[in-house]
C-alpha positions as CSV (number, residue, x, y, z in Angstrom):
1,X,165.6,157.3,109.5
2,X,168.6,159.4,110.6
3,X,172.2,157.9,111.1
4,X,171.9,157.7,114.9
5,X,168.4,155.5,114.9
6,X,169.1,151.9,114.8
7,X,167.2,149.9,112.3
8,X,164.5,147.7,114.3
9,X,164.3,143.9,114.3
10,X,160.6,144.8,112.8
11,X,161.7,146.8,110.1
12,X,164.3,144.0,108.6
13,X,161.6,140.4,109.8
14,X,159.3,140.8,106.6
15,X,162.1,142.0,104.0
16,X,164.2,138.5,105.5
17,X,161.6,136.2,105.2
18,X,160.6,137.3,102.0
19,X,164.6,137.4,100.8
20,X,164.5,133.8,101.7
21,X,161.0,132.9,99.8
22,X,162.6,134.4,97.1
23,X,165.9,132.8,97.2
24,X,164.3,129.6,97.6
25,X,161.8,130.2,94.9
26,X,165.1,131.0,92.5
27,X,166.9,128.5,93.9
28,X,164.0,125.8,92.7
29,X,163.9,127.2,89.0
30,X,167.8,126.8,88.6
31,X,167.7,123.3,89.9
32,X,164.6,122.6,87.4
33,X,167.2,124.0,84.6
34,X,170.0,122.1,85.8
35,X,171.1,118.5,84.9
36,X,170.3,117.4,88.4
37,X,166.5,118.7,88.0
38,X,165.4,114.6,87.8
39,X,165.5,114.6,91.7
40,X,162.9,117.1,92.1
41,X,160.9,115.5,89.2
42,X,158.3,112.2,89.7
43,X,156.6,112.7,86.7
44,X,153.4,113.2,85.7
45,X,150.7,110.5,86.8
46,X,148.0,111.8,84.8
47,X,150.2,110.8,81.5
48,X,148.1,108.6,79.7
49,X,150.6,105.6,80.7
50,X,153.4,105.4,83.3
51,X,155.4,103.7,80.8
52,X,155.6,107.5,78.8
53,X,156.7,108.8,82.2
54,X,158.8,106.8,84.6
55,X,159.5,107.8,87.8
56,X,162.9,110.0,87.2
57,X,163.8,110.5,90.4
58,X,165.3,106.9,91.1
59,X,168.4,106.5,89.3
60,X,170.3,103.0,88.7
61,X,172.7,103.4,91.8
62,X,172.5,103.5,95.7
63,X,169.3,104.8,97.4
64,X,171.0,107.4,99.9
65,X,172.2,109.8,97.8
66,X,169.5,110.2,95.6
67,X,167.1,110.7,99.1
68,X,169.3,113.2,100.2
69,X,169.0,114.9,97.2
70,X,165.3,114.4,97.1
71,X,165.2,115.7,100.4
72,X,166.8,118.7,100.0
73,X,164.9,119.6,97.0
74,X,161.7,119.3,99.4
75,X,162.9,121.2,101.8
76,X,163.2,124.2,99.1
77,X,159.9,123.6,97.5
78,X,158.6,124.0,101.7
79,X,160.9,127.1,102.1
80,X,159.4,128.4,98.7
81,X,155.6,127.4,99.2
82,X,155.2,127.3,103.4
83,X,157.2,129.7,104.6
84,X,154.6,132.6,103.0
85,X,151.8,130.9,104.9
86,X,153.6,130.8,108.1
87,X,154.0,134.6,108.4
88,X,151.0,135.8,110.8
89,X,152.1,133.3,112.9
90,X,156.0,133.9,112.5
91,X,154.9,137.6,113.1
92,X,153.2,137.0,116.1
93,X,156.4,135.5,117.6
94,X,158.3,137.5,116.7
95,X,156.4,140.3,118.9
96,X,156.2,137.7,122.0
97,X,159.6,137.3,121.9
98,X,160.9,140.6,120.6
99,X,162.5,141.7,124.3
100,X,164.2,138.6,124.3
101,X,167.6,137.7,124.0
102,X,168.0,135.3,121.7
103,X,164.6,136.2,119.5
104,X,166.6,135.7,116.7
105,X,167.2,131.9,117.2
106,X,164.0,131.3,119.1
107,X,162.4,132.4,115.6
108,X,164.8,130.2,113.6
109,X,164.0,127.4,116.0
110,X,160.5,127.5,115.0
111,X,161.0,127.5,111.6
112,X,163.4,124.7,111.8
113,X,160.7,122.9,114.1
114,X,158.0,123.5,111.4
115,X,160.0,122.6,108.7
116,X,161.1,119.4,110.1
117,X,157.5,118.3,110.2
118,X,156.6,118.8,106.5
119,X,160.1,116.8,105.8
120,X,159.4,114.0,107.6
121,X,156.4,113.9,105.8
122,X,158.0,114.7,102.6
123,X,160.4,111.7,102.8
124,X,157.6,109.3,103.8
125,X,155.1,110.8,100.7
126,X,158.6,110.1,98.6
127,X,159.0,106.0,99.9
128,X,155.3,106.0,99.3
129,X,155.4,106.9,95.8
130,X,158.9,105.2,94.7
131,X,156.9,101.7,96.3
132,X,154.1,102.5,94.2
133,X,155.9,102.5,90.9
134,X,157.5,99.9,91.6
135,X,154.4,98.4,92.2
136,X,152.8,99.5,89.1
137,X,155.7,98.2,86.9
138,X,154.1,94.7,87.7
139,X,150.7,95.3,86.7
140,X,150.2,95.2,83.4
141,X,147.1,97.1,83.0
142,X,148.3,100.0,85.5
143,X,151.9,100.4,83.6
144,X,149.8,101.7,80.2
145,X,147.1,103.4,82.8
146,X,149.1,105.4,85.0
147,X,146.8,108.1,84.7
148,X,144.2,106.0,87.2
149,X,146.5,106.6,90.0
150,X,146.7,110.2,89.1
151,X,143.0,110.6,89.2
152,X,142.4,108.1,92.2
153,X,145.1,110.9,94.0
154,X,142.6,113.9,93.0
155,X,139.8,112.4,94.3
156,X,141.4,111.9,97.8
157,X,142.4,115.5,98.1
158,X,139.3,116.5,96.3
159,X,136.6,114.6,99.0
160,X,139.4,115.7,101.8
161,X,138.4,119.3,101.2
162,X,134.8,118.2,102.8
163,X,135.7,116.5,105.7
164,X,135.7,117.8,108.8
165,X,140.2,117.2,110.0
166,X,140.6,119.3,107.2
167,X,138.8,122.2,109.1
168,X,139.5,121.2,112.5
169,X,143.3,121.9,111.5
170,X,142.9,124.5,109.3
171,X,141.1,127.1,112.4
172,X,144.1,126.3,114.0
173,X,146.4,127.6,111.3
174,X,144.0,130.6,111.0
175,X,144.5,131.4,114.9
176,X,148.3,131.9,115.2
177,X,147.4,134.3,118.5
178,X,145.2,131.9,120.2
179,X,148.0,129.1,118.8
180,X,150.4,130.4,120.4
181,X,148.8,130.8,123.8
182,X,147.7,127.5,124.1
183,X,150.8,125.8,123.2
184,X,154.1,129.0,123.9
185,X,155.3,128.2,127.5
186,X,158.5,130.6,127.8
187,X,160.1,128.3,130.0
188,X,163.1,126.3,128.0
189,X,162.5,129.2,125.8
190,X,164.8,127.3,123.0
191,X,163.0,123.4,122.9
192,X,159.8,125.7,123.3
193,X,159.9,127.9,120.2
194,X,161.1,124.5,118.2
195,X,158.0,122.6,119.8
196,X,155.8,125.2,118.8
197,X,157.0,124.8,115.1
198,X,156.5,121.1,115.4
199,X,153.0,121.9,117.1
200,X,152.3,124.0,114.0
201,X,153.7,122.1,111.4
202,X,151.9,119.1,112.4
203,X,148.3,120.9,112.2
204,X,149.5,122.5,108.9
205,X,150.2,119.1,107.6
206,X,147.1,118.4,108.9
207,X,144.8,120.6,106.7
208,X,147.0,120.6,103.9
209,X,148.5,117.2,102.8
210,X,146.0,116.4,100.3
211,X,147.0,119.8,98.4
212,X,150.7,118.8,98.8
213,X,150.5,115.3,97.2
214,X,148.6,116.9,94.0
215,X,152.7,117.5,93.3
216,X,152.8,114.0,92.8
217,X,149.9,114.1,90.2
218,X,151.1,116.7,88.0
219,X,155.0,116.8,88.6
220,X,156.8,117.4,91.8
221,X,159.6,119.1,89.8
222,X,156.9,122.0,88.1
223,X,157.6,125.5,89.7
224,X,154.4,126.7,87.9
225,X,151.9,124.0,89.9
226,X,154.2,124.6,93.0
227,X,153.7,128.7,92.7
228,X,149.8,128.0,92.2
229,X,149.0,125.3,94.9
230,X,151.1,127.2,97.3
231,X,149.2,130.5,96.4
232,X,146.0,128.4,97.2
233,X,147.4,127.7,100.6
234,X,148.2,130.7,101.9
235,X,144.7,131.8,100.8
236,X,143.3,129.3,102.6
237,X,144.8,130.0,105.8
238,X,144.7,133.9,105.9
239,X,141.8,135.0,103.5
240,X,138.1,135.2,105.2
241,X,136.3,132.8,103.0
242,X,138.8,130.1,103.6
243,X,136.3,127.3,104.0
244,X,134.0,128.4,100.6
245,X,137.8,128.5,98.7
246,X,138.2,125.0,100.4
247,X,135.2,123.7,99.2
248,X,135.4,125.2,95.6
249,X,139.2,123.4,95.5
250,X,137.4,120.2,96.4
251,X,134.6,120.8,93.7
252,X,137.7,121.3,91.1
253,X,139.6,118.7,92.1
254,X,137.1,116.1,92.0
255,X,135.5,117.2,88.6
256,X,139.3,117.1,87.2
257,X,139.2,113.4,88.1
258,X,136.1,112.8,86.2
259,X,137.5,114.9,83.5
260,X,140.5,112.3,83.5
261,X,138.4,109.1,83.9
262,X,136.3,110.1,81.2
263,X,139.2,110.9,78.8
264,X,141.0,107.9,79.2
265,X,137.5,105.3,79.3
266,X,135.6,107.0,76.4
């Protein structure tokens, strides 16, 4: 590339959206280290008793801060784990709208829109969880058996993997061109592009939330289980044999909940 030839917008997309998958992903492992890693941490339900491991994340004072925090701590674990299975789709965009004026923000708009979903969803997984500890805290036989909740989580995502939603939304992840054209209407370009991320997000959510609340099984706070379960989603909505990788999750999933049952009953 000589001096005089500008550097395209398709030359610098990828290296971007990979800088800020990375940045996030660093981001994430020097919160883990820090002494403020207990609001991306929920423990492990799978311990043999929830009394061993508390729910972290709560501390003694008011609720809103400790949200916020949770909150932005999701949105970097999204930012590390979705945005990589976004990018045929974030691609495609990018080419639609690449004579555009503002393709910059329509682009950021549809992140922001996508994002937004799996927050929402985040935050309501989050209320959902702190109710069920505190829940569990007045049960006698569930505080020393925390591990049943763990296992009753795996077989929900496990028997999830077979049901038809799950495929339903994951063609449409799969389809970002045919997405796109059924839902892109170039008019109000900006609420557009962030209603398409919505429109996305929702469907991602969709095929995908069973996988997501496994962080609450083993950890939301591990970088290791984040790294692997998002791996397993992108594969699942860019490889060919998506739906026998679905299935073979749901098969491993469900057998680790027997493995559970059986070593906490026996």
């Amino acid at each position: 590339m000589t001096a005089e030839q500008p550097i395209s917008h398709r030359s610098l997309f990828l290296p971007i959206v990979g800088g800020l998958t990375v940045l996030a992903w660093a981001a994430l492992f020097l919160w883990e280290q820090s002494p403020y890693g207990r609001y991306l941490d929920h423990g492990d339900w799978t311990a043999i008793g929830i009394a061993a491991s508390i729910c972290r994340v709560i501390p003694a004072g008011p609720v809103v801060v400790p949200l916020l925090l949770y909150a932005a701590g999701w949105l970097l674990m999204l930012s590390a784990m979705m945005l990589p299975t976004t990018l045929p789709l974030l691609e495609m965009f990018r080419r639609l709208t690449a004579d555009r004026r503002h393709r910059a923000k329509l682009v950021a708009l549809l992140i922001a829109g996508y994002l937004m979903v799996w927050s929402a969803f985040g935050i309501a997984v989050h209320l959902v969880d702190r109710l069920l500890h505190e829940v569990v805290a007045r049960l006698d036989w569930l505080t020393f058996n925390g591990w049943a909740v763990g296992a009753a989580v795996l077989v929900l995502a496990g028997a999830f993997q077979f049901s038809a939603l799950k495929y339903r939304c994951l063609d449409k992840c799969r389809s970002p061109r045919s997405f796109i054209v059924a839902h892109w209407r170039g008019g109000a370009e900006a609420w557009h592009a962030f209603r398409l991320g919505i429109d996305h997000g929702a469907f991602c959510v969709g095929c995908c939330w069973a996988i997501m609340l496994l962080m609450f099984v083993v950890g939301t706070g591990n970088v290791g289980w984040m790294l692997v379960l998002g791996v397993l989603m992108a594969l699942e909505k860019n490889v060919p044999w998506a739906r026998r990788l679905s299935k073979l999750l749901g098969v491993a999933l469900l057998a680790w909940a027997g493995a559970i049952l059986l070593a906490h009953t026996i």
